[in-house]
C-alpha positions in Angstrom: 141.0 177.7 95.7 142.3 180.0 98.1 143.9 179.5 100.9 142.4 181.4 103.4 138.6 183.0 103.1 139.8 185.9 104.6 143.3 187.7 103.6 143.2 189.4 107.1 143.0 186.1 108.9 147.3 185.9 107.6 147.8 187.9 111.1 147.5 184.7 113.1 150.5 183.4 111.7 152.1 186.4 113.3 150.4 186.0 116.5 152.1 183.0 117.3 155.8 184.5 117.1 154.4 187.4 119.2 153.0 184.7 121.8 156.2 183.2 122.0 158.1 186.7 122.5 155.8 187.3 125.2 156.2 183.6 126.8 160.2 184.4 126.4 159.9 187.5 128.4 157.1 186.4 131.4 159.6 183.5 131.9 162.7 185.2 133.3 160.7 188.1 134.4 159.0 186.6 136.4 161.7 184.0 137.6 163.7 186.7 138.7 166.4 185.7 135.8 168.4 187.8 133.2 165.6 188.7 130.4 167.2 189.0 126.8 165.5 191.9 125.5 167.3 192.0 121.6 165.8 188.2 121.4 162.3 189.6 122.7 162.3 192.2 120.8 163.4 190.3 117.7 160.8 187.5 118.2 157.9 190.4 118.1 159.5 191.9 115.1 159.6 188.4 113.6 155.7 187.8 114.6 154.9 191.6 112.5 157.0 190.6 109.3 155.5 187.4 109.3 151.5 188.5 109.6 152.6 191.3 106.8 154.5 188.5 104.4 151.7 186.0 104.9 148.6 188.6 104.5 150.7 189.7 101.3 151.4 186.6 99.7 147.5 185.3 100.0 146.1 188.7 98.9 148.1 188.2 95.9 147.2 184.4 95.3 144.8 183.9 92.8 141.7 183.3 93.7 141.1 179.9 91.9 
């Protein structure tokens, strides 16, 4: 059985990393604090390899 129906639904797993990238900037930026870009900016790089790893790894899952 496969995991997912649809290969391209692997990108939600990435979404959530970028969400939190996004929640980890808002916060300080709009608290008026110190924002720590390199941890943004990793987060949102984690939240791209991630969609790409998962959509990878279910595309080549067999289809049992």
């Amino acid at each position: 059985m496969h995991p997912l129906r649809h290969p391209r639904n692997a990108a939600l797993v990435g979404i959530v990393f970028v969400v939190i990238a996004v929640v980890f900037w808002a916060v300080p930026y709009f608290g008026g604090w110190h924002i720590d870009y390199a941890g943004v900016t990793m987060l949102a790089i984690l939240g791209i390899a991630m969609a790409v790893m998962a959509y990878v790894l279910v595309a080549g899952s067999s289809s049992e």
